[in-house]
C-alpha distance (Angstrom), angle and dihedral (degrees) to the residues before:
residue distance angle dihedral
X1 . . .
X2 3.65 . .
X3 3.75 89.5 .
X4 3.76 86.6 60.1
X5 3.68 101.4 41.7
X6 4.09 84.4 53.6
X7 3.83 91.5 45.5
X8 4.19 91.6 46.2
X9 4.25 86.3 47.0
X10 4.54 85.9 48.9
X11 4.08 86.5 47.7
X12 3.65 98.1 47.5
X13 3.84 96.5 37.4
X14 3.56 92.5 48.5
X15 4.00 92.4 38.1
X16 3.97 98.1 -111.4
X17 3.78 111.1 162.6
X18 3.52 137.6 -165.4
X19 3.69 96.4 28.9
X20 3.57 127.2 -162.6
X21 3.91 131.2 -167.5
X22 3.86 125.6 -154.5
X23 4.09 111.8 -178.4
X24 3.68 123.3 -174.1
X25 3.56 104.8 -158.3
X26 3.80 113.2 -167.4
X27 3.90 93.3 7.1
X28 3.63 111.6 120.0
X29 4.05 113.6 -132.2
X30 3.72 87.3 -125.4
X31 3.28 86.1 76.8
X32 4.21 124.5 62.6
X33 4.04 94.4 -179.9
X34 4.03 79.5 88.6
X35 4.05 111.5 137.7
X36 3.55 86.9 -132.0
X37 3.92 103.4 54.7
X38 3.70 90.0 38.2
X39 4.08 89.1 60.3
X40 3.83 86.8 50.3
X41 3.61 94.4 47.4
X42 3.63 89.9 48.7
X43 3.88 91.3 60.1
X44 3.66 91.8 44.6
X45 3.77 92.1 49.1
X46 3.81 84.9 51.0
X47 4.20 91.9 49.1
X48 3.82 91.5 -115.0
X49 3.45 93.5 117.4
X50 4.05 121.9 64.0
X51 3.84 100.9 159.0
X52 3.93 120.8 50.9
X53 3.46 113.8 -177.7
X54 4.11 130.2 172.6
X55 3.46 127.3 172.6
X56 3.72 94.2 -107.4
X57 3.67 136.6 -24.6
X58 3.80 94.8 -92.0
X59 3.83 87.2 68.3
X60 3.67 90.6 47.3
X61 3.42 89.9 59.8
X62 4.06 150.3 -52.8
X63 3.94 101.3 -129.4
X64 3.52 116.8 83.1
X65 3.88 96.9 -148.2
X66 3.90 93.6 38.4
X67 4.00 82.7 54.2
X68 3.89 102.0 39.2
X69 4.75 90.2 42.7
X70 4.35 74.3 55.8
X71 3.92 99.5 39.4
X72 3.33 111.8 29.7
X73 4.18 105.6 29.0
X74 3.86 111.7 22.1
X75 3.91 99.3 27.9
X76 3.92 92.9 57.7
X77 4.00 83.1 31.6
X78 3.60 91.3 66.3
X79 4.09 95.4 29.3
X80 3.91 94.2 -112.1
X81 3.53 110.6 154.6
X82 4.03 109.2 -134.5
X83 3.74 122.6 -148.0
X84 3.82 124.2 174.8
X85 4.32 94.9 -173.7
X86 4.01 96.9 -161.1
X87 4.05 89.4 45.1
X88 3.61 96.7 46.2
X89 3.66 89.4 -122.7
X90 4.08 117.2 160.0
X91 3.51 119.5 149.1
X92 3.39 93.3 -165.8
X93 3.73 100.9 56.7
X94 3.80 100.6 29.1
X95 3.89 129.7 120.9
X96 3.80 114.9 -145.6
X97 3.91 97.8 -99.1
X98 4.20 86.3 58.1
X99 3.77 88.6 50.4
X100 3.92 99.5 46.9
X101 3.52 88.2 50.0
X102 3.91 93.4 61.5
X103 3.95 106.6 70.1
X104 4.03 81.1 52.1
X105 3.77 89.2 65.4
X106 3.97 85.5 44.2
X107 3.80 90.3 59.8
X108 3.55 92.7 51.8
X109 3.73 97.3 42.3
X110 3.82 88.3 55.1
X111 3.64 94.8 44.5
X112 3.82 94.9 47.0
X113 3.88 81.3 58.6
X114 3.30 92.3 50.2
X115 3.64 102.1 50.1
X116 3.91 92.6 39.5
X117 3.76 86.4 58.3
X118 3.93 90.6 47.7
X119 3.96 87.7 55.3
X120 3.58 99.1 51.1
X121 3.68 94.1 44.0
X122 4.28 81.8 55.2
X123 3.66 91.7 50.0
X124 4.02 94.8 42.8
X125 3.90 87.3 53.6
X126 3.81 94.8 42.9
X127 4.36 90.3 53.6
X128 3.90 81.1 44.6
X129 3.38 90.0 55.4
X130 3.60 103.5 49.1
X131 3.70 91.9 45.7
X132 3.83 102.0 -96.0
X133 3.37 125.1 144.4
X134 3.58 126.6 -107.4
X135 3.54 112.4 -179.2
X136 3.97 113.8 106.0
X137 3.53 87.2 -152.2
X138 3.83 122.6 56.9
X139 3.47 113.1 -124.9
X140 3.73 116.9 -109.1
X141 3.87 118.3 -75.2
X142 4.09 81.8 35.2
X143 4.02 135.5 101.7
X144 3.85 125.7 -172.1
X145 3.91 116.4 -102.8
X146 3.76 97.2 -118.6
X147 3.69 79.9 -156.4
X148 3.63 104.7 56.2
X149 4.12 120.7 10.1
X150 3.27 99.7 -143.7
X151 3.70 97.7 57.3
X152 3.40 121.1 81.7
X153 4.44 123.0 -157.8
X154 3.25 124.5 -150.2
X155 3.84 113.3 -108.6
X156 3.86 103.3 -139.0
X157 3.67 99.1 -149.1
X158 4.18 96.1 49.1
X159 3.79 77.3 46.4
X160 3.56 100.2 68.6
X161 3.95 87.2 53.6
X162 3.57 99.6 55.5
X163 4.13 89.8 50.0
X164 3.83 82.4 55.2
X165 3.66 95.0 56.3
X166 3.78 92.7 44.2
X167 3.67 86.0 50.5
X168 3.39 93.6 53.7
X169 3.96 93.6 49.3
X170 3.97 93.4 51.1
C-alpha cells in the first residue's frame, strides 16, 4: 500500500498514464515464475508496456542474472524504459557510471536473500532442536495458547475426532 501510493505519486509527477499494478504477495523475489511478473512480462513481450517501474531493484527481483536477462537485454530489446524510483535507476536518462553501478546492487540484493534464507534456516533448526514447535499452524486436535505461543491446548471438540481415528486404527 505504501509501495503503491509512492509508485501512483512517481507516475503522476512524472506524467505516466495508464498505470497498471501487479503484486506478488507471498512470492519471494528469488523467484521470477511469480503470477504477477509473468502477467507483466506478458504485456511487455506483447509491446503494451513502454514504462516499467518498481520501487527499487530488490522488488524487481533477487537474482542477478534473472534481473540483468530483464534489464539489460530484453527491456532495451523491446524499448521498455526501466525505472527502479528508490535506486535511481532509469534507463532512459542514465549516464554510463549510473548504469554500471546497477548489477552491483543486483549482487547484493541476491545475496541478502541468500543469507537471510541461511539465517532462518539456522534459527528453524535451533527451535527444532530445543524442542519448539515450528509449525504456524497447530496440528489438528490443537489451539494456540493465547498466553504463551509456543504452547499449544487441546481443543476438546477436534479432540473427540482424533480418539475416533485412533480407535479405528487399534
Amino acid at each position: 500500500t505504501n509501495q503503491k501510493a509512492m509508485l501512483e505519486k512517481f507516475a503522476r509527477d512524472n506524467n505516466l498514464y495508464n498505470t497498471k499494478f501487479f503484486v506478488d504477495d507471498g512470492y519471494s523475489g528469488t523467484n521470477f515464475n511469480r503470477p504477477g511478473f509473468q502477467e507483466a512480462l506478458d504485456l511487455v513481450n506483447n509491446g503494451v508496456v513502454k514504462n516499467f517501474v518498481v520501487k527499487d531493484l530488490s522488488r524487481f527481483g533477487r537474482s542477478y542474472a534473472e534481473v540483468a536477462l530483464y534489464t539489460e537485454i530484453l527491456f532495451p530489446k523491446l524499448d521498455v524504459r526501466f525505472i527502479a524510483v528508490n535506486d535511481g535507476v532509469d534507463s532512459e536518462t542514465q549516464d554510463a557510471n549510473e548504469i554500471d553501478f546497477a548489477p552491483f546492487r543486483n549482487v547484493f540484493n541476491e545475496f541478502y536473500a541468500k543469507d537471510t534464507s541461511k539465517k532462518i534456516r539456522a534459527v528453524q533448526r535451533t527451535k527444532g532442536l530445543a524442542g519448539e514447535r515450528l509449525a504456524v499452524i497447530p496440528p489438528f486436535g490443537y489451539t494456540k495458547d493465547p498466553n504463551d505461543r509456543n504452547h499449544l491446548l487441546v481443543d476438546e471438540e477436534a479432540s473427540k475426532v482424533v480418539q475416533k481415528i485412533f480407535d479405528y486404527c487399534i
